[in-house]
C-alpha positions, 0 to 999 in steps of 0.5 A: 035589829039589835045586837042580840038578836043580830047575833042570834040569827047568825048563828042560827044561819050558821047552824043552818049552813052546816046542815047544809040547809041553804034555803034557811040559812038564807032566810036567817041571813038576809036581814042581819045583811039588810041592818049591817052591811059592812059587818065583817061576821056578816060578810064572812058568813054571806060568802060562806053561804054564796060559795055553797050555793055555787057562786065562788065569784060572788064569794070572793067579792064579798070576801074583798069587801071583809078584807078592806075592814080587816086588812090584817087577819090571816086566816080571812085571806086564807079564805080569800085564797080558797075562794079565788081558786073555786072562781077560777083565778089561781094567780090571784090565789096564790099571792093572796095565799102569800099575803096570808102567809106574810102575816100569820107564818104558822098558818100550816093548812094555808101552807098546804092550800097553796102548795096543792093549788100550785101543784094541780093547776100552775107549776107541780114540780115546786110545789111539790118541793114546797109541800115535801118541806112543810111536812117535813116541818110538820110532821104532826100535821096529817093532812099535810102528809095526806096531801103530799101523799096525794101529789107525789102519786100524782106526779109518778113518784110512787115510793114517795107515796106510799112513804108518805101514806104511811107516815099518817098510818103510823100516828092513824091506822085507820084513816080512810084516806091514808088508806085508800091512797096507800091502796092506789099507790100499791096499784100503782107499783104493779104489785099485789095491792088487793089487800091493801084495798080490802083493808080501805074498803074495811075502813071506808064500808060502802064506797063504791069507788074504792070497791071499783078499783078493788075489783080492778086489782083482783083482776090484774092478779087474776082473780078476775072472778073475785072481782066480778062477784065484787062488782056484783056486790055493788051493783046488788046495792046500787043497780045504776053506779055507772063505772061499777057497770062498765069496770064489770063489762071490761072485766068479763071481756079482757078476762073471756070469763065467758060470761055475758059482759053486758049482763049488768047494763042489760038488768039496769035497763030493765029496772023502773028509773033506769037513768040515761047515762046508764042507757048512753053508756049501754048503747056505748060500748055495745057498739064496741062489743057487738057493732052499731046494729046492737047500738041502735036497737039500745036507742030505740029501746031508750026512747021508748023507756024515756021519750024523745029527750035530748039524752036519747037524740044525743044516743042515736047521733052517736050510734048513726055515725058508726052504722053502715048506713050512716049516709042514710041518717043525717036526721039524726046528726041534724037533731043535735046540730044546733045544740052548740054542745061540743060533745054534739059537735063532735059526733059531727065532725066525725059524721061529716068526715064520713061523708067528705063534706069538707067544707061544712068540716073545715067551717066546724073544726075551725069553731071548735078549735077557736073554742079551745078542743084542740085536742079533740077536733084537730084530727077531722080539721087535718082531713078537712084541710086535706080535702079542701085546702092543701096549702092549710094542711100542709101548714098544719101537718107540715109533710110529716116534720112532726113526726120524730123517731130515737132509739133508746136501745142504747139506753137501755141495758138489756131490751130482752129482759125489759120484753120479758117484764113487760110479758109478765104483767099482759094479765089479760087474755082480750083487749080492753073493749073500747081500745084500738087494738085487735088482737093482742092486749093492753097493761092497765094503770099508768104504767111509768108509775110502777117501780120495777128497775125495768120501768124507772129505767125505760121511763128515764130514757123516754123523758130524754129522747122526748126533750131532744125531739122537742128541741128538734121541731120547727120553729114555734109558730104563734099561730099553729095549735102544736108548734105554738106549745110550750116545749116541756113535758108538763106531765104523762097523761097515760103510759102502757104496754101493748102486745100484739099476736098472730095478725094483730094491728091497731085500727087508725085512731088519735089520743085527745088526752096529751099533746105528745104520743108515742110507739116504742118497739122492744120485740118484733115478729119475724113476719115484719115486713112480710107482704106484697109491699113489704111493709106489714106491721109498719106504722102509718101516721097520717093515714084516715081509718079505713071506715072514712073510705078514704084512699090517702096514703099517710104522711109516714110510715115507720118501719118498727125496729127493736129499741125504735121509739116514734114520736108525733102529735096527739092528734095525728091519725095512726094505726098499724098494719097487720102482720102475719104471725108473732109478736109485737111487743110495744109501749105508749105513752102521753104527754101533756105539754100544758 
């Protein structure tokens, strides 16, 4: 092959490659690859296509050997850099984003790649600084700005965000990702934000996932029924977008619209073609909604709509581990047994655990701890060791040293007017549907994201009184899944405020999205502690849900207090006891210590 016609196929592979027709783009390649094989074009461009193709390892090796022809072009190691981070190697992408940096300085978009990596997978804090000094130093730079807009709403610094969305509104009004983030981040302050989002959506017509969350912001200032006719809109257009169907449901049920909250699913399903995540996600919540009676008549409607297929097996797992028959229907858990699928394997956990067959647990839990769900299996692994191995439970749970308690009142200036804050933003009239919670409501969004006095204030007495219980724990322990983490706050995860009414309680249950949870008290019934035992509206940790059949006394159990704060593990089971009347006002939170 000559030059030219060398070069006519490389281009014409690139053409191809940017129509995003990979098939032709491979034929046009492959014999420029055969004739040159150590030509830097032609592995640049081959690695380009392996990266489209979903191979970034390959990519990246490709890109070595360009890197060892042309050791000083910076933009090849940007590109190198980039590559690393699909493959899953951060640490090497990082210094080869420096070694790109080294040789060409005024690689702004490299600056910013770099910055964005370490934010989202190493070390957020300084690359965030690092980011906020290369706009500031590039204030031309738009997607500098976008990206920094980005982070700082990723890390709870909301005001910034918003500053920073607007830095790129001003040089560009209409660009749709500056919008839609200014958007979220107006969301986020718990101020009025539909606007906001009418005007991304105006920019951005037929995004189904801004629509979403402007349905959601509709609702929170009680335009539930504007967001409902929202939602329709994009179910009108898209029959199976999954979350516009379920935001739909959860709308409908935490407003007591009155109207059917499963409507949208029921018309899915009835259409020709209905997928079956949407059929999953149906069944799903109707156990929520109606009990695992309504759950399992959804499955055997799926399978007769789609067959025997491993969606549908997966759909009846699910719903025989919540059905009051569930010893009857270990079939159906044996179906996905052999899977090795951790969802699978989950369901099965909590089957077993339901059965008490704590051995099969243990041998379980153990492999799906090994496999790195902690997060997810430590909570059945506990009742396993519970029941078959009292010494590994007591190591695991070590008699409740875990669990911590603070007030914060003192931290506080006024905890009536916090109270009276948070009252002000419970818009709902139900709980969410898929919550814990039982008679009361939930606040939507991340709470310590907004930017009332009132919540900056309680946000800054949680992260202290979360770092003196960290510097209180036991000694690390190598070996222990929570004691062998790092004793720092990476990031909240989730942040809420609860208000529970006239008997309100939450059923037992564990958080698999932080290694740290919480339960802050900042108003009390006057029944607390009301009750033969003196202990209604008390927390329970450690305590099995009471559909185990388990009669274990828990670990701890708190008594709420105003200004309280305790604090535990994730995994660690917890659930309130009823109380007769009033109110309990709360605030959670997550917190991720990796």
């Amino acid at each position: 092959m000559d030059a030219a016609a060398a070069q006519r196929a490389l281009q014409a592979a690139q053409q191809a490659l940017q129509r995003g027709q990979l098939a032709e783009a491979k034929a046009f390649l492959a014999p420029v690859r055969k004739a040159m094989p150590r030509e830097k074009a032609v592995l640049y461009l081959a690695s380009r296509l392996a990266r489209a193709e979903g191979d970034a390892r390959g990519a990246a090796k490709l890109l070595e050997k360009a890197l060892r022809l042309s050791p000083r072009e910076a933009p090849l190691w940007a590109e190198y850099a980039s590559t690393l981070d699909d493959a899953g190697r951060p640490d090497e992408a990082v210094k080869a984003y420096d070694r790109a940096l080294q040789l060409e300085p005024r690689l702004v978009d490299a600056a910013v790649d770099r910055a964005v990596l370490q934010a989202q997978k190493l070390d957020r804090a300084a690359a965030l600084e690092d980011l906020r000094q290369i706009a500031r130093d590039n204030p031309a730079h738009l997607r500098g700005w976008r990206n920094l807009a980005m982070l700082e709403r990723d890390a709870l610094e909301t005001d910034r965000a918003i500053a920073a969305s607007e830095h790129v509104l001003a040089a560009a009004p209409g660009d749709p990702p500056a919008l839609r983030i200014r958007a979220l981040a107006q969301f986020d302050t718990g101020a009025p934000s539909a606007a906001h989002f009418a005007r991304a959506s105006a920019a951005d017509p037929g995004n189904a996932v801004l629509a979403i969350k402007h349905a959601a912001a509709l609702h929170a200032e009680r335009r539930s029924a504007e967001g409902d006719r929202l939602l329709g809109e994009v179910i009108a257009a898209q029959p199976f977008q999954l979350d516009a169907l379920r935001t739909r449901a959860q709308l409908r049920w935490e407003a007591a619209t009155g109207e059917d909250p499963m409507e949208g699913f029921e018309q899915a399903v009835a259409r020709p073609g209905c997928p079956p995540q949407v059929w999953a996600e149906y069944a799903r919540l109707a156990e929520r909604h109606s009990g695992a009676q309504a759950a399992l008549a959804i499955v055997d409607r799926a399978r007769t709509a789609l067959g025997d297929t491993r969606e549908v097996a997966f759909m009846a797992a699910q719903a025989a581990c919540e059905a009051e028959d569930f010893a009857e229907r270990e079939d159906d858990l044996a179906a996905v047994a052999s899977w090795q699928d951790p969802r699978a394997d989950m369901l099965r956990a909590r089957w077993l655990a339901r059965m008490h067959r704590w051995d099969e647990l243990a041998k379980l839990g153990k492999r799906l701890l090994r496999a790195g769900y902690a997060r997810d299996v430590l909570p059945y692994l506990s009742l396993a060791w519970r029941g078959s191995d009292p010494d590994r439970w007591h190591w695991l749970e070590r008699d409740g040293e875990l669990i911590g308690t603070a007030d914060i009142a003192s931290r506080i200036k006024d905890v009536d007017a916090l109270a009276d804050h948070l009252r002000s933003i419970h818009t709902s009239q139900r709980q969410p549907l898929e919550q814990s919670l039982r008679g009361g409501t939930q606040t939507d969004g991340m709470l310590f994201a907004r930017t009332a006095p009132e919540i900056a204030e309680l946000k800054a007495a949680v992260v202290d009184a979360v770092s003196e219980y960290l510097a209180a724990l036991p000694p690390r322990d190598a070996a222990h899944p929570w004691l062998s983490l790092p004793r720092e706050v990476r990031r909240f995860t989730g942040a809420w405020s609860v208000r529970l009414q006239n008997a309100g309680f939450h059923v037992a249950h564990f958080h698999n999205l932080g290694d740290i949870s919480s339960a802050c008290y900042l108003a009390l019934p006057d029944t607390l502690g009301a009750g033969e035992a003196g202990q209604d509206g008390w927390l329970a940790l450690g305590e099995p849900p009471r559909e185990f059949g388990l009669d274990w006394a828990p670990l701890r159990l708190i008594e709420p207090a105003k200004g309280r704060l305790a604090l535990f593990p994730s995994w660690t089971w917890h659930g309130t006891r009823p109380f007769p009347a009033g109110e309990r006002l709360t605030v959670a939170f997550d917190a991720a210590l990796r």
